[in-house]
Predicted model as a PDB file, atoms N, CA, C, CB and O in Angstrom, pLDDT in the B-factor column:
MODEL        1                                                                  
ATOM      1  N   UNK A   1     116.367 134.167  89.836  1.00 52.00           N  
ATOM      2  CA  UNK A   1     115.221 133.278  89.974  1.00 52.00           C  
ATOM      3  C   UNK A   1     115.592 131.884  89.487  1.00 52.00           C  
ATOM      4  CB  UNK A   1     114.006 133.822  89.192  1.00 52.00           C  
ATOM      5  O   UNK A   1     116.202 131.499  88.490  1.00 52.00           O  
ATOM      6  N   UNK A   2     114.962 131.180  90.631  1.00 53.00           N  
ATOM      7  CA  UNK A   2     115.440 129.387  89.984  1.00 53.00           C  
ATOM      8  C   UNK A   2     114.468 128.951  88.924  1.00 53.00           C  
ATOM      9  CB  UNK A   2     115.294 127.942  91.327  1.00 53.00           C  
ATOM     10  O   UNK A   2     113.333 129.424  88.974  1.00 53.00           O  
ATOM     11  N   UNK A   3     114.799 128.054  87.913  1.00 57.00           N  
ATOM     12  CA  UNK A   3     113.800 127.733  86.678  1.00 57.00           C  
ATOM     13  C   UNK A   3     113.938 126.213  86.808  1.00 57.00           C  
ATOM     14  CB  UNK A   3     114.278 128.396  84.995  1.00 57.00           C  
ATOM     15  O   UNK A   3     114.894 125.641  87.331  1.00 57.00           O  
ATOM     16  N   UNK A   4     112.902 125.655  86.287  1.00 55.00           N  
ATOM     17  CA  UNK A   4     113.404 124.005  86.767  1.00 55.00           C  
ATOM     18  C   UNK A   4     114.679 123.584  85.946  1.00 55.00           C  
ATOM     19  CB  UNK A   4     112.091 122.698  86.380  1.00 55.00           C  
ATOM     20  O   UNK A   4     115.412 122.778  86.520  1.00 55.00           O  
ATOM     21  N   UNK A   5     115.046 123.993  84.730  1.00 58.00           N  
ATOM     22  CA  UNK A   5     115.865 123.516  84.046  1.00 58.00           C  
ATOM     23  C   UNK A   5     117.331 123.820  84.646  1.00 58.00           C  
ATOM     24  CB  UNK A   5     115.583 123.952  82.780  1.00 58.00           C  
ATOM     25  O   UNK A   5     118.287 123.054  84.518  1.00 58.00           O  
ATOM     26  N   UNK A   6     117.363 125.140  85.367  1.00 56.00           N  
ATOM     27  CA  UNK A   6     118.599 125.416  86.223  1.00 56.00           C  
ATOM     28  C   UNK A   6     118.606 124.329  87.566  1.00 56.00           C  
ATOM     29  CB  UNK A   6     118.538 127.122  86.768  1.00 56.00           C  
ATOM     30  O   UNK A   6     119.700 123.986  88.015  1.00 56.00           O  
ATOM     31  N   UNK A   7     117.189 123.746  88.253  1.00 53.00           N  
ATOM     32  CA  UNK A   7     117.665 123.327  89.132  1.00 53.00           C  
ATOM     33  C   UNK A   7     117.958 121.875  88.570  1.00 53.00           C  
ATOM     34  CB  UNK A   7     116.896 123.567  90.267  1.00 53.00           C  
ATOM     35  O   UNK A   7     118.881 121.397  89.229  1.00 53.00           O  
ATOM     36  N   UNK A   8     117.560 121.090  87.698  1.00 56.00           N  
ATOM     37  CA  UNK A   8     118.037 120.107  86.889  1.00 56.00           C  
ATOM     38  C   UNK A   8     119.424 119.751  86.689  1.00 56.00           C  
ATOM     39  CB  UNK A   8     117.611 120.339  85.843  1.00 56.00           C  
ATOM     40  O   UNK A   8     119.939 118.638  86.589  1.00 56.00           O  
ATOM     41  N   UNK A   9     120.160 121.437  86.632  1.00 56.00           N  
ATOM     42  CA  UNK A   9     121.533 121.108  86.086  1.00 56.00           C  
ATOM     43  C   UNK A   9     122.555 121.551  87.064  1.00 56.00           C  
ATOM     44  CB  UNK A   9     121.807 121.789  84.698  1.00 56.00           C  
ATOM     45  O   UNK A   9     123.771 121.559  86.877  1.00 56.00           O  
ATOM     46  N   UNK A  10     121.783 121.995  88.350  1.00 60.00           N  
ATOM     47  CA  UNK A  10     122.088 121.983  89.898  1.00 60.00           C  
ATOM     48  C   UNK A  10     122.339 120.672  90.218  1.00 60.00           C  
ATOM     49  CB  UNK A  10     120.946 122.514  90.835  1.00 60.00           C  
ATOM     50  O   UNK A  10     123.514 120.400  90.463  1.00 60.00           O  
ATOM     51  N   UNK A  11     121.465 119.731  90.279  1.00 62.00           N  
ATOM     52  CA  UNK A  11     121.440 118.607  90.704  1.00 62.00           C  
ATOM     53  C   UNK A  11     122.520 117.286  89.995  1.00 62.00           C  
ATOM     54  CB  UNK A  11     120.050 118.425  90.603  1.00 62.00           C  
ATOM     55  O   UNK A  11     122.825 116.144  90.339  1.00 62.00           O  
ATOM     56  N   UNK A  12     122.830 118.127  88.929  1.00 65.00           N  
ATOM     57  CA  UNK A  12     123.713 117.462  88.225  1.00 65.00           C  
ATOM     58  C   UNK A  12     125.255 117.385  88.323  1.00 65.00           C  
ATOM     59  CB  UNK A  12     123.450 117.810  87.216  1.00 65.00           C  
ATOM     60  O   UNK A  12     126.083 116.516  88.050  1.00 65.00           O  
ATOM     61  N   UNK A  13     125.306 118.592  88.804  1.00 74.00           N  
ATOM     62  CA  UNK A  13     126.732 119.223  89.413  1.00 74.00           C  
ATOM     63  C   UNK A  13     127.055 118.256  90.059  1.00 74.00           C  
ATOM     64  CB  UNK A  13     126.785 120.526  90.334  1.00 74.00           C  
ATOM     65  O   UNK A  13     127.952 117.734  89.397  1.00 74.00           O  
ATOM     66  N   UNK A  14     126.885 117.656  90.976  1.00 78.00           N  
ATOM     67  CA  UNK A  14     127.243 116.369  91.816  1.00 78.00           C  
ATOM     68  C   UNK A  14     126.718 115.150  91.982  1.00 78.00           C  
ATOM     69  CB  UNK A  14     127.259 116.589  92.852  1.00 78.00           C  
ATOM     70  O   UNK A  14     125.891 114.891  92.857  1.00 78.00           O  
ATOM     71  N   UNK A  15     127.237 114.203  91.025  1.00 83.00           N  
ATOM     72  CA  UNK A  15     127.090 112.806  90.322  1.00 83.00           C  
ATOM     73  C   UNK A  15     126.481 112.230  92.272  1.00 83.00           C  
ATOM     74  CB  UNK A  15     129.158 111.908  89.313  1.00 83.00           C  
ATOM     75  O   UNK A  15     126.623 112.643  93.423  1.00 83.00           O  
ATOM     76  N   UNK A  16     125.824 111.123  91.573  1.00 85.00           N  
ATOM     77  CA  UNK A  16     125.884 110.397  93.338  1.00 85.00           C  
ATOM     78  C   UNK A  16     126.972 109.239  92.654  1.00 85.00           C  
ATOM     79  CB  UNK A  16     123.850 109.468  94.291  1.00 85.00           C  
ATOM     80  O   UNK A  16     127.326 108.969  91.506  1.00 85.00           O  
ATOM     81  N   UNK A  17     127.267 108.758  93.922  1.00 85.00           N  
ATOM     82  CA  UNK A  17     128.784 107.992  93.905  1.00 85.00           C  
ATOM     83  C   UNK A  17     128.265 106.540  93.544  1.00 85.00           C  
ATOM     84  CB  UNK A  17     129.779 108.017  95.605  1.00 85.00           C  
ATOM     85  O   UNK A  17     127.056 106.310  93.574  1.00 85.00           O  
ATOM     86  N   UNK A  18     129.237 105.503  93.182  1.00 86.00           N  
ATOM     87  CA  UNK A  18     128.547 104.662  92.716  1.00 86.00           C  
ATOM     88  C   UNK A  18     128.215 103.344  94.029  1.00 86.00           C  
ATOM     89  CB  UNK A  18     129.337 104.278  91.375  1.00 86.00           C  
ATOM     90  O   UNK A  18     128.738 103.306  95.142  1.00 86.00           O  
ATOM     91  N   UNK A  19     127.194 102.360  93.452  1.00 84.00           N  
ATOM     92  CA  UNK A  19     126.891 102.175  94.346  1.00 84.00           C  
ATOM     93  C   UNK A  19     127.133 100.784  95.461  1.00 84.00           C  
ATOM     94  CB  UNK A  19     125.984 102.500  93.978  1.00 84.00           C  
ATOM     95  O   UNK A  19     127.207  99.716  94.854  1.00 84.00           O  
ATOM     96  N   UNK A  20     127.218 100.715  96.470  1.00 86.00           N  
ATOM     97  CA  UNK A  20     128.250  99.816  96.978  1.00 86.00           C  
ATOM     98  C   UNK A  20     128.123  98.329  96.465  1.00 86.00           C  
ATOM     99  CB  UNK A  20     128.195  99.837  98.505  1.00 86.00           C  
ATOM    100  O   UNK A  20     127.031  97.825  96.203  1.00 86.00           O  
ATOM    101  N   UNK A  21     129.080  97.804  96.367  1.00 83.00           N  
ATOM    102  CA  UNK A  21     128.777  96.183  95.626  1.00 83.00           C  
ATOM    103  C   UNK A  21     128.217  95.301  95.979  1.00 83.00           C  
ATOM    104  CB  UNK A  21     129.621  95.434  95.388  1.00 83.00           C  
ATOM    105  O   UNK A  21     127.879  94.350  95.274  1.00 83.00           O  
ATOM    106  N   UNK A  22     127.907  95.510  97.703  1.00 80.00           N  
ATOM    107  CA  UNK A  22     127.268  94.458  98.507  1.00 80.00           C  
ATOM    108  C   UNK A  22     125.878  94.426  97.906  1.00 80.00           C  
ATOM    109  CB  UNK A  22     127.274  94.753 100.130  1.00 80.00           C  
ATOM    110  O   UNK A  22     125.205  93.396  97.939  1.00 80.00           O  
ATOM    111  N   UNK A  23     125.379  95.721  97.273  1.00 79.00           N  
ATOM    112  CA  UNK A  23     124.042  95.545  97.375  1.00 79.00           C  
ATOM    113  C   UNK A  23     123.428  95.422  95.743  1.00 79.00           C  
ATOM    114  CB  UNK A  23     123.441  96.819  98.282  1.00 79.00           C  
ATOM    115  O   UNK A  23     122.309  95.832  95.432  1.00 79.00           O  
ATOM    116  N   UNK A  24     124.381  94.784  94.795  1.00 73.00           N  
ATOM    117  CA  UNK A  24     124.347  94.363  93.550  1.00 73.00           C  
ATOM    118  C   UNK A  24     124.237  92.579  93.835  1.00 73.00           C  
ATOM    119  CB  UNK A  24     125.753  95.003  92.680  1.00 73.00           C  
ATOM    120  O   UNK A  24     123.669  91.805  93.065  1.00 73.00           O  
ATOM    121  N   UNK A  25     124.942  92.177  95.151  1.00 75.00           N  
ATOM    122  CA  UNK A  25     124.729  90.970  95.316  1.00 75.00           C  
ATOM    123  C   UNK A  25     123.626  89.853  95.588  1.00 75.00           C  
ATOM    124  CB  UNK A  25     125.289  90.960  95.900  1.00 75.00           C  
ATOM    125  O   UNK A  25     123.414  89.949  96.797  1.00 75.00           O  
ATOM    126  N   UNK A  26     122.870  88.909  95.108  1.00 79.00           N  
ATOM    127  CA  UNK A  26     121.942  88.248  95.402  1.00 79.00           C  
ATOM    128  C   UNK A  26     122.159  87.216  96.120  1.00 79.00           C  
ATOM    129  CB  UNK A  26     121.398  88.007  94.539  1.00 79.00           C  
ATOM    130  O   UNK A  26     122.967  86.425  95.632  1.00 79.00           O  
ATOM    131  N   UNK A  27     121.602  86.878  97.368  1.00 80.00           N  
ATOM    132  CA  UNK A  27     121.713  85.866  98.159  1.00 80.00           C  
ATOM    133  C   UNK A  27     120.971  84.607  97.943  1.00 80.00           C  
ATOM    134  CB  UNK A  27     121.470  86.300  99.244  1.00 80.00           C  
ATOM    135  O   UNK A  27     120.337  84.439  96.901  1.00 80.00           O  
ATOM    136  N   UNK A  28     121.016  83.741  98.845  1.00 84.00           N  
ATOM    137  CA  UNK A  28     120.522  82.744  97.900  1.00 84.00           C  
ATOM    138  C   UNK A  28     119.020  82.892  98.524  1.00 84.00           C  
ATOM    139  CB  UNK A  28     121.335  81.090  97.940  1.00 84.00           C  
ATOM    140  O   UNK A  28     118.844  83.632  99.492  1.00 84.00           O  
ATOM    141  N   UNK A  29     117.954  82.168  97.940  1.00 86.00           N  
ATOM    142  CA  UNK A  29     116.480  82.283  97.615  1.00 86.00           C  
ATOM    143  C   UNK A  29     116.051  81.653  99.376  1.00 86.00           C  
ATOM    144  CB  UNK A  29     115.875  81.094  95.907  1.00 86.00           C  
ATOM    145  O   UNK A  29     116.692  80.771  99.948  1.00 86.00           O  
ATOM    146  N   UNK A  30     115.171  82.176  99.798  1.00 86.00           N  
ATOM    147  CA  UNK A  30     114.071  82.021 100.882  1.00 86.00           C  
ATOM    148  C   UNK A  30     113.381  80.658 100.223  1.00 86.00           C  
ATOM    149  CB  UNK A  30     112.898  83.527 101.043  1.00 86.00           C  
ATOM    150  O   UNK A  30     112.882  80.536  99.105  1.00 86.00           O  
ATOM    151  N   UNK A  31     113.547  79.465 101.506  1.00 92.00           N  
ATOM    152  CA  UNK A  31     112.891  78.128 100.907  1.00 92.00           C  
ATOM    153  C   UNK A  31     111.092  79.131 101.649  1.00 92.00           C  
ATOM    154  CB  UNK A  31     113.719  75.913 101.950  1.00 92.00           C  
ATOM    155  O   UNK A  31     110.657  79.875 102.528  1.00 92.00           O  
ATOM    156  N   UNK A  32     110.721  78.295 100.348  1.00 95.00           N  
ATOM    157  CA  UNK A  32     109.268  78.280 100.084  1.00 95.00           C  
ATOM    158  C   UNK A  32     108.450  77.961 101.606  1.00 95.00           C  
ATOM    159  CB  UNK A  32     108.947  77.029  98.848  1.00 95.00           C  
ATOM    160  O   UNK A  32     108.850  77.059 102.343  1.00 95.00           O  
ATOM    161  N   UNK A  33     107.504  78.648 101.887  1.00 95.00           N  
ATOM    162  CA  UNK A  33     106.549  78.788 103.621  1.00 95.00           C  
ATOM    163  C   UNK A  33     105.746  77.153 102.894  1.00 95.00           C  
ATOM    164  CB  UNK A  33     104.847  80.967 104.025  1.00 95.00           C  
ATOM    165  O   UNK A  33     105.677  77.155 101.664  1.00 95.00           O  
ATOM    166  N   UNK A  34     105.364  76.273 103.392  1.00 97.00           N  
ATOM    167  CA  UNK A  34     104.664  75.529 103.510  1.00 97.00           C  
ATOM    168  C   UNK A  34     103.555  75.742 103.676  1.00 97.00           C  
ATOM    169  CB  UNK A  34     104.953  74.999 104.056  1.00 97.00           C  
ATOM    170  O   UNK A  34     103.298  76.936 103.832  1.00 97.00           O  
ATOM    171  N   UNK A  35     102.457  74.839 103.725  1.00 97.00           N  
ATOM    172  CA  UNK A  35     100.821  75.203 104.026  1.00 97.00           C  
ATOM    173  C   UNK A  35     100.265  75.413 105.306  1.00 97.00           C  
ATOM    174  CB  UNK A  35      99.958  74.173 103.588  1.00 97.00           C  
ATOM    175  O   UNK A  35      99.472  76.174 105.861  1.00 97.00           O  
ATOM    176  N   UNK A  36     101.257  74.081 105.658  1.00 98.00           N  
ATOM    177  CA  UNK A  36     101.024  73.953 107.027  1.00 98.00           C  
ATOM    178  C   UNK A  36     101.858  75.572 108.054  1.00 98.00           C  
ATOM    179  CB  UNK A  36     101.809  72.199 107.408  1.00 98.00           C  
ATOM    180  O   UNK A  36     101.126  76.204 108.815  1.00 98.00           O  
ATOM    181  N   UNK A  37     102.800  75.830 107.943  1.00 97.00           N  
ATOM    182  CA  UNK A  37     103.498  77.297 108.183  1.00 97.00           C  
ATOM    183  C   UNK A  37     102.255  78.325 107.840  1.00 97.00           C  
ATOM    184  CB  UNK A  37     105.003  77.609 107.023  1.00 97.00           C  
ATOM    185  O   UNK A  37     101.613  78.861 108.743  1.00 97.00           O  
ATOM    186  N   UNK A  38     102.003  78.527 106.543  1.00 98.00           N  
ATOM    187  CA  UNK A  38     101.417  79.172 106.245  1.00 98.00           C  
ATOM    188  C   UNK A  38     100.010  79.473 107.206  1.00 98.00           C  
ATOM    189  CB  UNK A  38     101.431  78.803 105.130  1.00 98.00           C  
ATOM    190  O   UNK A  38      99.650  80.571 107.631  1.00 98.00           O  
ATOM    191  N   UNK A  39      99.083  77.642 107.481  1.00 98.00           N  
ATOM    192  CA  UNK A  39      98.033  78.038 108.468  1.00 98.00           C  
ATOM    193  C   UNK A  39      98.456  78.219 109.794  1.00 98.00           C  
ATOM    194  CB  UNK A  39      97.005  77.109 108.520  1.00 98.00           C  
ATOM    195  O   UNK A  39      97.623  78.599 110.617  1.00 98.00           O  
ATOM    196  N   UNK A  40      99.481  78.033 110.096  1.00 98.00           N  
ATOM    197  CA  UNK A  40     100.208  78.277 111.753  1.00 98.00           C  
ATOM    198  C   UNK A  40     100.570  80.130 111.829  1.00 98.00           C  
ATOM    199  CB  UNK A  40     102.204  77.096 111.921  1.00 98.00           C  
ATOM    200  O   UNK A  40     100.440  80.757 112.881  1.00 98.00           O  
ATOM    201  N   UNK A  41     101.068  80.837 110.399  1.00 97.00           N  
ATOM    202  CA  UNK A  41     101.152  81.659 111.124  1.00 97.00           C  
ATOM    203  C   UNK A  41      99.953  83.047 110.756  1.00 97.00           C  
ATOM    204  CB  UNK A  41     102.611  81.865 111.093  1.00 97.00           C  
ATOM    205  O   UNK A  41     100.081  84.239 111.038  1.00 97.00           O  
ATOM    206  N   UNK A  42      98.818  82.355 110.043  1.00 97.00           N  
ATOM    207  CA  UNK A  42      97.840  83.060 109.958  1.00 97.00           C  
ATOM    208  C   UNK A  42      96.807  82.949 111.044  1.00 97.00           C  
ATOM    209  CB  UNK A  42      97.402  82.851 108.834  1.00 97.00           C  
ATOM    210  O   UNK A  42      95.893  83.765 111.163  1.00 97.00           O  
ATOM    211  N   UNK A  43      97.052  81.500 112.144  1.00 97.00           N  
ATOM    212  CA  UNK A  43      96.417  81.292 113.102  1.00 97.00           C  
ATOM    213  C   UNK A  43      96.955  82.626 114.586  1.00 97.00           C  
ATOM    214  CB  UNK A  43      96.691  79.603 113.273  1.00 97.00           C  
ATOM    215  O   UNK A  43      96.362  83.249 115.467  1.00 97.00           O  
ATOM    216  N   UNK A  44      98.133  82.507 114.181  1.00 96.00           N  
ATOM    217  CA  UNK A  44      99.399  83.172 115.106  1.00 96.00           C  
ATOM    218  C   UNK A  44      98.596  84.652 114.677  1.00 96.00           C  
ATOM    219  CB  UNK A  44     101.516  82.865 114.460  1.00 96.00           C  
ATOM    220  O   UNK A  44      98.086  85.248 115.626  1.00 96.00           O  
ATOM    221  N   UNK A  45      98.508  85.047 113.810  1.00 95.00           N  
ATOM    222  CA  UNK A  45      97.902  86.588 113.470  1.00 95.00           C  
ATOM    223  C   UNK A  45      97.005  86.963 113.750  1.00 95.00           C  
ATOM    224  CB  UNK A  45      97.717  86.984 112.451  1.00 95.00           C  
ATOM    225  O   UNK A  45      96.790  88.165 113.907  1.00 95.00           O  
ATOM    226  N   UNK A  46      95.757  85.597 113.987  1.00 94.00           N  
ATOM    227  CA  UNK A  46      94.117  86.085 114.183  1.00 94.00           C  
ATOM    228  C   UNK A  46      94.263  86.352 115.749  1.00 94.00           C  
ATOM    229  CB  UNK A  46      92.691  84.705 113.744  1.00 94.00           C  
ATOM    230  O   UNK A  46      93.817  87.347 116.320  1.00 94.00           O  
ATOM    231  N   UNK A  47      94.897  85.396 116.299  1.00 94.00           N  
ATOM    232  CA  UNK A  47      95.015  85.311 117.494  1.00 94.00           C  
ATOM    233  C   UNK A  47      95.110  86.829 117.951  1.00 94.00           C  
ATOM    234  CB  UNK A  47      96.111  84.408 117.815  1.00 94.00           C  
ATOM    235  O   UNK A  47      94.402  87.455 118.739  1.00 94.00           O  
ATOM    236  N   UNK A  48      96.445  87.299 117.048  1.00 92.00           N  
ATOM    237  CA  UNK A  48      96.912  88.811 117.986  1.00 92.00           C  
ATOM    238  C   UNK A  48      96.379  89.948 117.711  1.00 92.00           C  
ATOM    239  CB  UNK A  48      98.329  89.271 117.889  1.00 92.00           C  
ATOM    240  O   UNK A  48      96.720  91.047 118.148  1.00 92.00           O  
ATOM    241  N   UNK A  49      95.414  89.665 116.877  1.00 90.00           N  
ATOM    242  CA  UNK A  49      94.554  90.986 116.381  1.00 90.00           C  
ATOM    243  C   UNK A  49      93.731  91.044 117.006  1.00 90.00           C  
ATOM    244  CB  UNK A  49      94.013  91.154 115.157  1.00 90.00           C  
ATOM    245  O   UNK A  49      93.336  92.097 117.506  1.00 90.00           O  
ATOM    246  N   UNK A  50      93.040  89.561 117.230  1.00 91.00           N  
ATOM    247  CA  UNK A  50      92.018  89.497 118.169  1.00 91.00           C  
ATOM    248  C   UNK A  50      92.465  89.867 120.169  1.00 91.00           C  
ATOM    249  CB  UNK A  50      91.475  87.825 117.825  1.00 91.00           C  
ATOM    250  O   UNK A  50      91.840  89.632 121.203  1.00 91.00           O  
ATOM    251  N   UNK A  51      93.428  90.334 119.970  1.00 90.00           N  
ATOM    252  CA  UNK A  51      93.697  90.234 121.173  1.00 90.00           C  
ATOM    253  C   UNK A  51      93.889  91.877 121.089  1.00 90.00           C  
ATOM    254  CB  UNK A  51      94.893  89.142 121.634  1.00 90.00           C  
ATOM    255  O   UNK A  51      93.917  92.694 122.009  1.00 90.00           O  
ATOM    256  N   UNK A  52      93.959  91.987 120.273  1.00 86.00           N  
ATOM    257  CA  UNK A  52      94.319  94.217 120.434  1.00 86.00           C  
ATOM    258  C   UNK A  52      92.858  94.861 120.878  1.00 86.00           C  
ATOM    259  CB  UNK A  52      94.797  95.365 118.251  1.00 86.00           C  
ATOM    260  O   UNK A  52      91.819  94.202 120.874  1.00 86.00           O  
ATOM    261  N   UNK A  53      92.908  95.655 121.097  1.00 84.00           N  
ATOM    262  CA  UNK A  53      91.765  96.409 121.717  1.00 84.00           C  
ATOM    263  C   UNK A  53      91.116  96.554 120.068  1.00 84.00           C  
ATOM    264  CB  UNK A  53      92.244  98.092 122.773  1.00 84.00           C  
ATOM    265  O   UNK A  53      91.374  95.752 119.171  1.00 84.00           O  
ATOM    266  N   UNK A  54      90.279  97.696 119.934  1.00 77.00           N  
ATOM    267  CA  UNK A  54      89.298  98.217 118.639  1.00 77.00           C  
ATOM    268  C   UNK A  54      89.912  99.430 118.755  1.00 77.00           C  
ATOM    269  CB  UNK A  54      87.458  98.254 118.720  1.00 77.00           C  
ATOM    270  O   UNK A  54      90.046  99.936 119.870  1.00 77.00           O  
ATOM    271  N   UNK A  55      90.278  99.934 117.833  1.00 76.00           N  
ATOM    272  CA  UNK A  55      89.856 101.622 117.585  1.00 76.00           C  
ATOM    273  C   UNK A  55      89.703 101.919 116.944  1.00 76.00           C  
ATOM    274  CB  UNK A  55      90.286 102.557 117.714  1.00 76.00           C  
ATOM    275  O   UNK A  55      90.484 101.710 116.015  1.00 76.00           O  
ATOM    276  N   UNK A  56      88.495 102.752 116.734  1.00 75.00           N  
ATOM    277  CA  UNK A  56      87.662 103.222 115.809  1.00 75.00           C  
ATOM    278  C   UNK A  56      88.411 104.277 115.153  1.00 75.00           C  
ATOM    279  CB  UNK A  56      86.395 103.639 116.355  1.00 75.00           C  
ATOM    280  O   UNK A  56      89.329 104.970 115.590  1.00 75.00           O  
ATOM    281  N   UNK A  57      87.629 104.264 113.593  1.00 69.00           N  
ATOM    282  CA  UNK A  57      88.440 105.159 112.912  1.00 69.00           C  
ATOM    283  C   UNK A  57      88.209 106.401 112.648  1.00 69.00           C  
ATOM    284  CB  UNK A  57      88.671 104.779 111.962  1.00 69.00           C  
ATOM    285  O   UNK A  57      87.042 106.645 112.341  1.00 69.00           O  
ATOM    286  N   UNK A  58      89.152 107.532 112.668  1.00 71.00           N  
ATOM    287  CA  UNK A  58      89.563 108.839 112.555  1.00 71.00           C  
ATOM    288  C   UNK A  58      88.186 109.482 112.188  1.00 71.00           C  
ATOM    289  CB  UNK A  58      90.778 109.054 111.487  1.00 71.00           C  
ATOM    290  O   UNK A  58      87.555 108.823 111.362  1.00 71.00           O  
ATOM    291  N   UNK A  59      87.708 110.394 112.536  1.00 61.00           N  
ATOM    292  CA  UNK A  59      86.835 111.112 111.894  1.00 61.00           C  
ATOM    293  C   UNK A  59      87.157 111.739 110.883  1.00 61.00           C  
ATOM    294  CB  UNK A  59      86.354 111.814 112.530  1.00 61.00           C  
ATOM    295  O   UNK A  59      86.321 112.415 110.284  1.00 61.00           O  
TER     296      UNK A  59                                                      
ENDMDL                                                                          
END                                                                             
């Protein structure tokens, strides 16, 4: 019979490998959305929602 503490030390048996270096790396920073961006692409959003059909929700 499995007990959690056996499967604990199951899971332990095989380390995970370490992890690739690319993804320890930080790129450089996203320049800041503007206001004006900002109301262009919330205009861009009403637009396409308003353009989807309705569907009502799940019973």
């Amino acid at each position: 019979m499995s007990t959690p503490q056996h499967d604990a030390d199951q899971a332990l048996a095989y380390p995970e490998p370490p992890a690739h270096p690319l993804w320890h790396q930080h790129g450089p920073r996203p320049r800041p959305v503007t206001a004006e961006q900002q109301r262009r692409n919330r205009d861009l959003l009403l637009l396409e929602l308003a353009a989807r059909p309705h569907r009502p929700l799940a019973a």
